[in-house]
C-alpha positions in Angstrom: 0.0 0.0 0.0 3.4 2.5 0.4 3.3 2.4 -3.5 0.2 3.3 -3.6 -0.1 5.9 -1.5 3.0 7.4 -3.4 0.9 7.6 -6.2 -2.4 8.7 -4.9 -2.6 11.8 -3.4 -6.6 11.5 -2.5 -7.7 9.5 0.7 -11.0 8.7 -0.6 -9.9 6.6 -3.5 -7.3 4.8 -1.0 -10.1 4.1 1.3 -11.7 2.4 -1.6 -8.5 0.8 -2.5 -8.0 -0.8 1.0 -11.3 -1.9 1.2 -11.0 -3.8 -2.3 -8.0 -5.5 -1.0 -9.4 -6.3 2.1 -12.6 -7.8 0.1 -12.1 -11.1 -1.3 -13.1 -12.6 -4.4 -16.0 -14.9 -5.5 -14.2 -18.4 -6.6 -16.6 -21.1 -8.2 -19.3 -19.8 -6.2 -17.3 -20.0 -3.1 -16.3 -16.5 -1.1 -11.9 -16.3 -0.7 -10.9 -14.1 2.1 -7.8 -11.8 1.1 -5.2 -12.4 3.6 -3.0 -10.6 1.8 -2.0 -8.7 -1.7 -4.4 -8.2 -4.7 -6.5 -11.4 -5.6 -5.8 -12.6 -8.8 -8.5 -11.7 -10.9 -10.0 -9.1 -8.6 -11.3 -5.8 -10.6 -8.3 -3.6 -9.1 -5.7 -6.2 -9.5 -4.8 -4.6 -12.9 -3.9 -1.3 -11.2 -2.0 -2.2 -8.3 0.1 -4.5 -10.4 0.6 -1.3 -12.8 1.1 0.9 -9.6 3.7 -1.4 -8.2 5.3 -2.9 -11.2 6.0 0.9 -12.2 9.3 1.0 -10.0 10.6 -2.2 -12.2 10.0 -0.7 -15.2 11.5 2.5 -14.8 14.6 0.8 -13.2 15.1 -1.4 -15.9 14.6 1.0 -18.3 17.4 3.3 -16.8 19.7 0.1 -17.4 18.3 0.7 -21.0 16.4 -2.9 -21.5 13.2 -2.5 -23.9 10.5 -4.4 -22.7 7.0 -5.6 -22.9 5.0 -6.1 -19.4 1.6 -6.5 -19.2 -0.1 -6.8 -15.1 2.9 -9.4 -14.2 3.6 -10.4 -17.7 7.4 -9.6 -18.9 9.1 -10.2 -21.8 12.9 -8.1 -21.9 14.2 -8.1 -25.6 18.0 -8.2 -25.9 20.8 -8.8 -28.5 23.0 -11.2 -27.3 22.5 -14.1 -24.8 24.7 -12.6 -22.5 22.8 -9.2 -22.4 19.4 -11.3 -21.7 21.2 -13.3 -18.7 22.6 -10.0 -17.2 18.5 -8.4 -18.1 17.5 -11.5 -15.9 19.8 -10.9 -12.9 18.9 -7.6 -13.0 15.4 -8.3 -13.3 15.9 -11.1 -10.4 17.3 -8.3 -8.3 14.4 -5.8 -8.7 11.7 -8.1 -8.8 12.2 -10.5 -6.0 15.5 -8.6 -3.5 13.4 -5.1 -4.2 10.1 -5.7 -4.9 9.7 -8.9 -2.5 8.0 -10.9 -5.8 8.5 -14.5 -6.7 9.4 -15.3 -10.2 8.0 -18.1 -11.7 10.4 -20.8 -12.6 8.7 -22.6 -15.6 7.5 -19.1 -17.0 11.2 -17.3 -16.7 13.5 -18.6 -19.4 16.0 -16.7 -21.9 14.6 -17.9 -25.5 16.4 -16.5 -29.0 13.1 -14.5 -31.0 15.1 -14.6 -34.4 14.9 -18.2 -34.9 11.7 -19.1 -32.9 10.5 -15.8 -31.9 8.2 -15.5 -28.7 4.4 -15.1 -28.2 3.1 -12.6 -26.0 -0.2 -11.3 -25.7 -1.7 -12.7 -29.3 1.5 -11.5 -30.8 4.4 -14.0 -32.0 7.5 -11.0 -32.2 10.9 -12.2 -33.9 12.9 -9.7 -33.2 12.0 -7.7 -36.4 8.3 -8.4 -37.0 4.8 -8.4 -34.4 2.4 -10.5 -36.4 -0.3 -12.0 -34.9 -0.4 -15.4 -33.6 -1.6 -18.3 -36.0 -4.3 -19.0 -33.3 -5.3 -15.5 -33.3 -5.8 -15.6 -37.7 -7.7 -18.8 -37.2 -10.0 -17.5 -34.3 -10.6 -14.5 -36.6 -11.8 -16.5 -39.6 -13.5 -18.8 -37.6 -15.7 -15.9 -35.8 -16.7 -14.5 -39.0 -17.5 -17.5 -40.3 -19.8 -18.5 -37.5 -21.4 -14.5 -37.9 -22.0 -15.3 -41.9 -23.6 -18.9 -41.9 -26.7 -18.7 -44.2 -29.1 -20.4 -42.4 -31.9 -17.4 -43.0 -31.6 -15.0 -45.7 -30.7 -11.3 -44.4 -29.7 -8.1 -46.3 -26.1 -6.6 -46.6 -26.6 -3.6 -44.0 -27.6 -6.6 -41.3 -24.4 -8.5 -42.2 -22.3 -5.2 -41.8 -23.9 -4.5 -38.8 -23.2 -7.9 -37.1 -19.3 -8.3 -38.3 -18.4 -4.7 -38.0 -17.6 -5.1 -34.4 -15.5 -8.1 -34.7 -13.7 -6.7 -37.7 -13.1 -3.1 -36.1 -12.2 -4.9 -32.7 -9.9 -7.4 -34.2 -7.9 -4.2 -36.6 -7.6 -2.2 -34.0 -5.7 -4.8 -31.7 -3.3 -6.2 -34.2 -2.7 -2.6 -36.2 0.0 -2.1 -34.3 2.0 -5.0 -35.5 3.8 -5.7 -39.2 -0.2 -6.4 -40.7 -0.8 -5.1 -44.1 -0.4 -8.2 -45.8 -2.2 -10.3 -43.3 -5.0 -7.8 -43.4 -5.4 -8.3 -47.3 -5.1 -11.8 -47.0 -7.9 -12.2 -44.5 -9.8 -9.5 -46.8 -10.2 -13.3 -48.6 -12.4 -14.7 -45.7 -15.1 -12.3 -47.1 -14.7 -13.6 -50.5 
């Protein structure tokens, strides 16, 4: 909560804060007290993990690393094995001597992204290119398939209507990766 309250100036919202953590969380029906922490799929966990992950971000960003985190998700992108193994120590040294966290030790591995690249949040990035994951294409098609079956006979402004959403949603979460000639060849799903 001292992170918090660095950030957070207001006592109202860290009264509402504390009583979120304090609160529990609904598990298959069954009420989880919160001893202690953020409850792992509670609605605030996605801030405080922000709030306090901020302090390893900045610090490993002064040591120059480029990386991707999302909530407790990290991946550090780096050259040379021996730049990713110093990244880990380093990240080892925030995370768990600073930060008190525990790393996971069948998620946190050094992997080369040129040759098999790594896959992070329906991304697969190689080290030059973010295209989206082969599971995320197929979903796609699959999704406007199911929205286009001809079972009854509807007119075009209906079928806009009904795929625009998935269409708009799905462009605007892979636009920021290397997509132009993925996005004309799904343009062929509508053929």
């Amino acid at each position: 909560m001292d992170l918090v309250c660095e950030k957070v100036a207001d006592g109202r919202v860290l009264s509402l804060i504390e009583s979120f953590l304090k609160s529990g969380i609904m598990n298959d029906g069954e009420f989880e007290e919160s001893i202690e922490g953020t409850p792992q799929g509670g609605n605030i966990s996605p801030l405080l993990s922000n709030i306090y992950l901020n302090h390893f971000d900045r610090r490993m960003g002064d040591y120059g690393y480029l990386l991707l985190r999302y909530a407790d998700d990290i991946v550090i992108f780096c050259k040379f094995v021996s730049d990713a193994q110093n990244a880990l120590k380093r990240a080892k040294e925030i995370l768990e001597g600073e930060l008190k966290l525990k790393l996971s030790q069948e998620k946190t591995k050094i992997a080369p992204t040129r040759s098999k690249g790594v896959e992070f949040l329906g991304f697969r990035f190689n080290g030059r290119w973010r295209i989206p994951k082969d599971k995320a294409k197929k979903k796609f098609k699959e999704e406007i398939k199911r929205r286009t079956r001809r079972q009854q006979p509807v007119n075009l402004e209906t079928v806009i209507r009904f795929l625009n959403p998935v269409i708009r949603g799905w462009g605007n979460y892979f636009k920021e990766g290397t997509v132009k000639t993925l996005f004309s060849e799904l343009d062929g799903v509508f053929d």
